[in-house]
SEFITOR-998701 format. One line per field, with one value per atom (N, C-alpha, C): residue in three letters; chain; atom name; x, y, z. Coordinates in steps of 0.1 Angstrom, whole numbers. Example, Ala and Ser with C-alpha at 12.3 -4.5 7.8 and 13.67 -1.06 7.14 Angstrom:
res = ALA;ALA;ALA;SER;SER;SER;
chain = A;A;A;A;A;A;
atom = N;CA;C;N;CA;C;
x = 132;123;132;128;137;129;
y = -57;-45;-33;-22;-11;0;
z = 78;78;78;71;71;79;
***
This chain:
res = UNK;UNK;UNK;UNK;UNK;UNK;UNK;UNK;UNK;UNK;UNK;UNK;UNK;UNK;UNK;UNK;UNK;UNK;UNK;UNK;UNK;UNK;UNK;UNK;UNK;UNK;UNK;UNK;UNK;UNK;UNK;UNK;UNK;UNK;UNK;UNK;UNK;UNK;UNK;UNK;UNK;UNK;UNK;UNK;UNK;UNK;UNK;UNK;UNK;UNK;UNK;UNK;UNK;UNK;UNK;UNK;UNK;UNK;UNK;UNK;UNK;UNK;UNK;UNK;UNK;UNK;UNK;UNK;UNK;UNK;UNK;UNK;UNK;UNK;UNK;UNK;UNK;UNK;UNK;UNK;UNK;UNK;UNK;UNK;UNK;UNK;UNK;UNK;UNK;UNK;UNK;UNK;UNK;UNK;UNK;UNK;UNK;UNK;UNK;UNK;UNK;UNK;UNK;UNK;UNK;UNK;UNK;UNK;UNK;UNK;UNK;UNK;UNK;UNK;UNK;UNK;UNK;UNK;UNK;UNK;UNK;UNK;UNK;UNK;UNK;UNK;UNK;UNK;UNK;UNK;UNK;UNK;UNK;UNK;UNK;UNK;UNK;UNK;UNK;UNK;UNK;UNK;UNK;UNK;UNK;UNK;UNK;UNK;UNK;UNK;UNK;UNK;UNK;UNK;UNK;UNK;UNK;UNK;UNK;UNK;UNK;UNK;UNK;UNK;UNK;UNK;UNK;UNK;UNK;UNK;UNK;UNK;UNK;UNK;UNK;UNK;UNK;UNK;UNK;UNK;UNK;UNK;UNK;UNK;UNK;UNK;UNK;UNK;UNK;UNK;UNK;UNK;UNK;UNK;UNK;UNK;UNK;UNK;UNK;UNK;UNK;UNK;UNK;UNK;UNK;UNK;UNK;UNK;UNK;UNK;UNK;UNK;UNK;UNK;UNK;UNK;UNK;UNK;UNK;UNK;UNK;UNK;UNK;UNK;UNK;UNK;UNK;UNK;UNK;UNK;UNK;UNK;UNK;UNK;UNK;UNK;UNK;UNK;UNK;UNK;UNK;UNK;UNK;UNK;UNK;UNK;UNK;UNK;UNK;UNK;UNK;UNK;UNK;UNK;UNK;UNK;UNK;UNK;UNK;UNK;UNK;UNK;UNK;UNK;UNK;UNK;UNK;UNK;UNK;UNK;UNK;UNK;UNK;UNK;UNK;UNK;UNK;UNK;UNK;UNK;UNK;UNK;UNK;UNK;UNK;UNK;UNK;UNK;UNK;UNK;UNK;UNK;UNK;UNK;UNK;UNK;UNK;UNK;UNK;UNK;UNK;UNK;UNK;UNK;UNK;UNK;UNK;UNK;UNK;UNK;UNK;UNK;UNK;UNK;UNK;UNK;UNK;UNK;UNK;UNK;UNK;UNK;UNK;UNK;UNK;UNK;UNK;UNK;UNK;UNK;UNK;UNK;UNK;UNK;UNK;UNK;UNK;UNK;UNK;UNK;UNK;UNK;UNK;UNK;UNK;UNK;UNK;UNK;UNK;UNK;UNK;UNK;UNK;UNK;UNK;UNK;UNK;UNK;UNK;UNK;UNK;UNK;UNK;UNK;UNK;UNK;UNK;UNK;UNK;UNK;UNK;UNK;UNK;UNK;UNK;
chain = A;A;A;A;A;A;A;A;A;A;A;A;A;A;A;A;A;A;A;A;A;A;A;A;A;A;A;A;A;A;A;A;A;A;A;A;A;A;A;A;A;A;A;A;A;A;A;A;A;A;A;A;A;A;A;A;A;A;A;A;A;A;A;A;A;A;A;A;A;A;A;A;A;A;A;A;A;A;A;A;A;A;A;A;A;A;A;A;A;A;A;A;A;A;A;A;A;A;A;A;A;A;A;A;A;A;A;A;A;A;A;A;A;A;A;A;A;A;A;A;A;A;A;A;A;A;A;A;A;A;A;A;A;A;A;A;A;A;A;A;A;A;A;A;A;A;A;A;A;A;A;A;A;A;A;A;A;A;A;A;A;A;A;A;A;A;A;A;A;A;A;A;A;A;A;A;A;A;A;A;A;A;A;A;A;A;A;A;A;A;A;A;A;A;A;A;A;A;A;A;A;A;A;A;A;A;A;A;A;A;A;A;A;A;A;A;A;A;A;A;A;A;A;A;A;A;A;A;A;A;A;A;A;A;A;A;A;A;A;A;A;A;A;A;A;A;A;A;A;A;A;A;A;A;A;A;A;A;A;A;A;A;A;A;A;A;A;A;A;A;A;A;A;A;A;A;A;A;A;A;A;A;A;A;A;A;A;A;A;A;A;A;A;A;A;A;A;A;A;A;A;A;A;A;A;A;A;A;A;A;A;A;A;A;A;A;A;A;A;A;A;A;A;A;A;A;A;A;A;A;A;A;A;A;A;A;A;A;A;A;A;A;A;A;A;A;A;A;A;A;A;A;A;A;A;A;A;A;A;A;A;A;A;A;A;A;A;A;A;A;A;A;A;A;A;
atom = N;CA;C;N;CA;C;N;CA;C;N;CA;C;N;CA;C;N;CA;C;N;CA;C;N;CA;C;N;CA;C;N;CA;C;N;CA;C;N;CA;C;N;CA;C;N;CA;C;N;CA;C;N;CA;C;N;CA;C;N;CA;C;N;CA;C;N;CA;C;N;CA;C;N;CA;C;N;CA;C;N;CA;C;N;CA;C;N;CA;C;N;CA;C;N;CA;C;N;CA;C;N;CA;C;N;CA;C;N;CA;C;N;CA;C;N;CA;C;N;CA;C;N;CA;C;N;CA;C;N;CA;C;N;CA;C;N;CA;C;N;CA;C;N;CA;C;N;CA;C;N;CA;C;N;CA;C;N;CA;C;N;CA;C;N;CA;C;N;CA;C;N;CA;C;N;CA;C;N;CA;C;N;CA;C;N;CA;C;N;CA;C;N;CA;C;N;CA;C;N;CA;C;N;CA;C;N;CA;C;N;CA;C;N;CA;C;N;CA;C;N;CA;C;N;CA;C;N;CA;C;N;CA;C;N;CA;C;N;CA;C;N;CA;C;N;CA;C;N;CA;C;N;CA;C;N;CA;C;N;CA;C;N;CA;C;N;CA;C;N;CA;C;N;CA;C;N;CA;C;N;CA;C;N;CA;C;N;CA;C;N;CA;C;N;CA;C;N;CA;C;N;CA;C;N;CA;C;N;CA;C;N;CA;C;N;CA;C;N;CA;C;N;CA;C;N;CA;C;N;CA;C;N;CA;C;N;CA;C;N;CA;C;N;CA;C;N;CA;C;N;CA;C;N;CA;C;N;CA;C;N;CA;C;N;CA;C;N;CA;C;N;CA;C;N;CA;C;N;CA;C;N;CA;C;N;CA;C;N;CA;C;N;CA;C;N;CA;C;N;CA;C;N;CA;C;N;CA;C;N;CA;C;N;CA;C;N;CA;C;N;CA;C;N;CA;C;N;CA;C;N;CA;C;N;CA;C;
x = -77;-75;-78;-75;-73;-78;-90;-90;-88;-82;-79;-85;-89;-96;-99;-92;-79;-97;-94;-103;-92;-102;-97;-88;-84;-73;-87;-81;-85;-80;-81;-75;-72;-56;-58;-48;-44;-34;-18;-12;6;4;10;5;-5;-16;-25;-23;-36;-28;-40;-40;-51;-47;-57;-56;-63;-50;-56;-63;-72;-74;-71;-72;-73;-79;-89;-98;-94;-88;-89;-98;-102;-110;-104;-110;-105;-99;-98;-95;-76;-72;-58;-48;-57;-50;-44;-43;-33;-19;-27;-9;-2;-3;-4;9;18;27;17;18;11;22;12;22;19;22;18;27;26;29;25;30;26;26;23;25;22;32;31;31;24;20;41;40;48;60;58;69;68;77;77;71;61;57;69;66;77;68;77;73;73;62;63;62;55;57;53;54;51;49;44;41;39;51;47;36;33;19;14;30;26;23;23;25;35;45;58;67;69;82;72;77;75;85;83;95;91;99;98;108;102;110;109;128;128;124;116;109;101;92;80;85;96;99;95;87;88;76;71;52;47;47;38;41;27;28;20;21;14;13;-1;-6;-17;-22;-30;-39;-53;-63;-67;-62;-61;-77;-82;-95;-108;-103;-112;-106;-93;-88;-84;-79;-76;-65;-59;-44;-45;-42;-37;-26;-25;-11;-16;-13;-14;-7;-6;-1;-1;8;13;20;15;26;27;17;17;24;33;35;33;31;29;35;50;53;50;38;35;18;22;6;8;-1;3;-12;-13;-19;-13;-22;-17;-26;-14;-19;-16;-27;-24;-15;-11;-3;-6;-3;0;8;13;21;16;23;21;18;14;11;24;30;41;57;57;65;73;89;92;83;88;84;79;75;75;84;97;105;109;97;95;84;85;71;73;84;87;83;81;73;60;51;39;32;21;13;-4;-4;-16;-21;-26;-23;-42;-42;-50;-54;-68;-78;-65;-61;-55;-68;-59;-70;-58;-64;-57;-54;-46;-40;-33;-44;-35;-33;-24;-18;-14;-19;-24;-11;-5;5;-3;
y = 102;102;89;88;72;79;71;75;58;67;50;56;43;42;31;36;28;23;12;6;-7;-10;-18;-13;-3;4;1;0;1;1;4;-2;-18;-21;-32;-33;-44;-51;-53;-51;-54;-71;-77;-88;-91;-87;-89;-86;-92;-92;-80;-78;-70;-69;-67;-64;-53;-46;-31;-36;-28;-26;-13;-14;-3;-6;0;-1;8;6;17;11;30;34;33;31;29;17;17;8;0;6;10;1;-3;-8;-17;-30;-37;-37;-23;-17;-7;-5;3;-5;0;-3;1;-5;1;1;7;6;11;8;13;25;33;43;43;51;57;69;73;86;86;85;88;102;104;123;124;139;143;140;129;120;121;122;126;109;112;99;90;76;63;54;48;40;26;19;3;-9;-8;-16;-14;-21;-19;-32;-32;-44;-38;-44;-44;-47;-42;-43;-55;-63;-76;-87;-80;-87;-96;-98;-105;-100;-91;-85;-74;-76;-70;-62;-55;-47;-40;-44;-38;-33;-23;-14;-23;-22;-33;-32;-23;-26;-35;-36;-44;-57;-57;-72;-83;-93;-105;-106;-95;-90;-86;-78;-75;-82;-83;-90;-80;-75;-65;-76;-78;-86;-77;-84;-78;-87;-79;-88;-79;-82;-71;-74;-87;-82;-79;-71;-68;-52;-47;-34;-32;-45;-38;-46;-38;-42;-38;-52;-58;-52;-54;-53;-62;-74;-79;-77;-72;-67;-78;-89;-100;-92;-93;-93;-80;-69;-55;-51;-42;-34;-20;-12;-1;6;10;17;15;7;6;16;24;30;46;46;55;56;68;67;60;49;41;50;51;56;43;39;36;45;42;45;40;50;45;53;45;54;50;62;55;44;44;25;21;10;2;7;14;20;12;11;-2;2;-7;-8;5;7;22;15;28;27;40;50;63;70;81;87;97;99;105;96;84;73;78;81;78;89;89;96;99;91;91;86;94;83;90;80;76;86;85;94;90;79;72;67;55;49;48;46;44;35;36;22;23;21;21;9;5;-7;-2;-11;-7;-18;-12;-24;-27;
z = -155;-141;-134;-126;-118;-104;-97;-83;-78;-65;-55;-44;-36;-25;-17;-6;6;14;23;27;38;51;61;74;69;84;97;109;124;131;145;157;157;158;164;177;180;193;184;194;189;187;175;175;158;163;153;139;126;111;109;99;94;76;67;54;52;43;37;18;15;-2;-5;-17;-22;-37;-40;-52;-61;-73;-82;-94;-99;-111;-126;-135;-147;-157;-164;-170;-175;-168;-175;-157;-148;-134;-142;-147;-147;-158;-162;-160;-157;-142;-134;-124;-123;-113;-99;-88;-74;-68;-51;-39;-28;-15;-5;0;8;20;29;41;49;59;62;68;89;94;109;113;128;129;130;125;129;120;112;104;89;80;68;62;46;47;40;43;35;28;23;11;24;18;27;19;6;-4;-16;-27;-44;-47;-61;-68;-85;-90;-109;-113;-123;-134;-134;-137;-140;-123;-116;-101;-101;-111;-107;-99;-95;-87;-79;-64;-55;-47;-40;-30;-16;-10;8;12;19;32;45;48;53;65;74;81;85;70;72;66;60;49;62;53;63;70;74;79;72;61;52;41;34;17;14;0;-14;-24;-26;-41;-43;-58;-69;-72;-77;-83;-95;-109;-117;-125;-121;-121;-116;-109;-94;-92;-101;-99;-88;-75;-64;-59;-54;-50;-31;-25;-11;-8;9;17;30;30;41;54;67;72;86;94;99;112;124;136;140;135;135;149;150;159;160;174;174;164;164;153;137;135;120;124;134;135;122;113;103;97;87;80;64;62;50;34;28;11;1;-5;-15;-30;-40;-49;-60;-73;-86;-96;-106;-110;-127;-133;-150;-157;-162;-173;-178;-172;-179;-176;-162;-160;-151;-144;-131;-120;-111;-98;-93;-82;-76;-67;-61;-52;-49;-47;-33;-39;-32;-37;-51;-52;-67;-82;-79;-85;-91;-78;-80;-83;-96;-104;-94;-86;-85;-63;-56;-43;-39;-32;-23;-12;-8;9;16;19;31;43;48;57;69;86;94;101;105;108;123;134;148;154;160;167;178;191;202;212;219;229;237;
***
């Protein structure tokens, strides 16, 4: 079992950056494909980013491409989403993600083996 555990969501301003973590358990994270989601009320959840095992290849929904970055600290077990220029419509609850050891990228939620409490994330105009 792998637990993850999302950390940093708040209130912020349209404009402002903020960074999410996510900590995972076990021994097996760096080779763990990751990845972020999110879930708006009302709104089915989306994928917003990923990052390979090896943190060489990353991927965005092009919403956020260009404001958000996903990196990794594989020894520290915790994987980033830096979040740049936030706008209201990025207000969601954010899940962390993981999927099987040594598997591609994650690129939706049928990917991922393993997700996250979720933390929240409001951005205020």
């Amino acid at each position: 079992q792998v637990q993850l555990v999302e950390s940093g969501g708040r209130l912020v301003q349209a404009g402002d950056s903020l960074r999410l973590s996510c900590a995972a358990s076990g021994r097996t994270f760096s080779s763990r494909p990751m990845g972020w989601f999110r879930q708006a009320p009302g709104k089915e959840r989306e994928f917003v980013a990923a990052i390979s095992w090896s943190g060489g290849i990353t991927n965005y929904a092009d919403c956020v491409k260009g404001r958000f970055t996903v990196s990794r600290d594989n020894a520290k077990n915790t994987v980033f989403l830096q979040m740049n220029s936030l706008k209201p419509e990025d207000t969601a609850v954010y899940y962390c993600a993981a999927r099987t050891v040594y598997r591609n990228i994650i690129a939706g939620p049928n990917d991922v083996n393993y997700w996250g409490q979720g933390t929240q994330v409001t951005v205020s105009s």
